[in-house]
N, C-alpha and C positions, 0 to 999 in steps of 0.2 A: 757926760750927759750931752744929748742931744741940744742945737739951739732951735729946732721945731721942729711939729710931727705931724704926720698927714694924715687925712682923714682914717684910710685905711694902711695898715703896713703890719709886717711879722715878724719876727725876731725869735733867734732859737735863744732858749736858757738853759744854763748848764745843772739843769737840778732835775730828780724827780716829781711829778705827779703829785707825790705825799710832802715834798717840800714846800712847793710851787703852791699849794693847798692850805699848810702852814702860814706863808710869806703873804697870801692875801689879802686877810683882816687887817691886819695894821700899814696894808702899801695904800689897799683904799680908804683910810682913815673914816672919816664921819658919813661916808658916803654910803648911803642904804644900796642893799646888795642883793641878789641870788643867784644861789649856784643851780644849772639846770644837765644833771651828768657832766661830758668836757665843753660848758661852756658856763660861762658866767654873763649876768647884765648887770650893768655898775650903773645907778642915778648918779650923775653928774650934771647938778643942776647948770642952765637949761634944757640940759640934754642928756646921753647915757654913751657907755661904752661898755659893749659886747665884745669879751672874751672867748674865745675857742682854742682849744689845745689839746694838742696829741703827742702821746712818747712817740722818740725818732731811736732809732738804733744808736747805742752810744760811740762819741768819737773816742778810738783806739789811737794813741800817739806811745810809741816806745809799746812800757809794762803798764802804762796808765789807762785808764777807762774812767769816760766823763758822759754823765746823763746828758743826753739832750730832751727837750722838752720845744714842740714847735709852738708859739704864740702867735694868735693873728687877733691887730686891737683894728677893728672898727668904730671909730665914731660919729655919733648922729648928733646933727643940731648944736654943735659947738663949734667956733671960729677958733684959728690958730692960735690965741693967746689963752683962750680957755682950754685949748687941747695944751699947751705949754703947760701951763700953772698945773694941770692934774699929771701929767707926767714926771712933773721934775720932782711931785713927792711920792709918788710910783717908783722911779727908777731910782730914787735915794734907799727906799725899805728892801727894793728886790736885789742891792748890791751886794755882791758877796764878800768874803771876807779880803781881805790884800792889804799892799801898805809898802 
């Protein structure tokens, strides 16, 4: 996990579309939402965060084949410790499995 996040930044995720789709209700918890096609806007009081994403061609390593998913989070009207606080339970629902 990140120790801050900027206002604007993107990040590939290794999942499809219909995953990424899945994994969203519960990464933004109580926070009123809508999806508008590949983007989303998240209420995150005082402020919100706008979602956009597109499939990338997936990375080939060896016989393996991994979804990429490109993510760009823009946020508006929120300071660094409230962009902290909504990402550290963002990034806790969107991890995938390991150990």
């Amino acid at each position: 996990m990140q120790s801050s996040y900027e206002e604007h930044f993107e990040r590939d995720m290794g999942c499809t579309e219909a995953e990424w789709l899945g994994w969203l209700p519960a990464a933004v918890g109580t926070c009123i939402w809508r999806r508008e096609g590949a983007h989303a806007v998240i209420e995150v009081p005082p402020g919100q965060l706008t979602l956009r994403w597109a499939q990338q061609p997936p990375r080939v390593i060896a016989l393996m084949r991994m979804p990429v998913l490109r993510v760009k989070f823009a946020f508006s009207w929120l300071d660094a410790q409230q962009r902290y606080a909504f990402m550290k339970r963002f990034d806790l629902y969107m991890q995938r499995g390991g150990g």
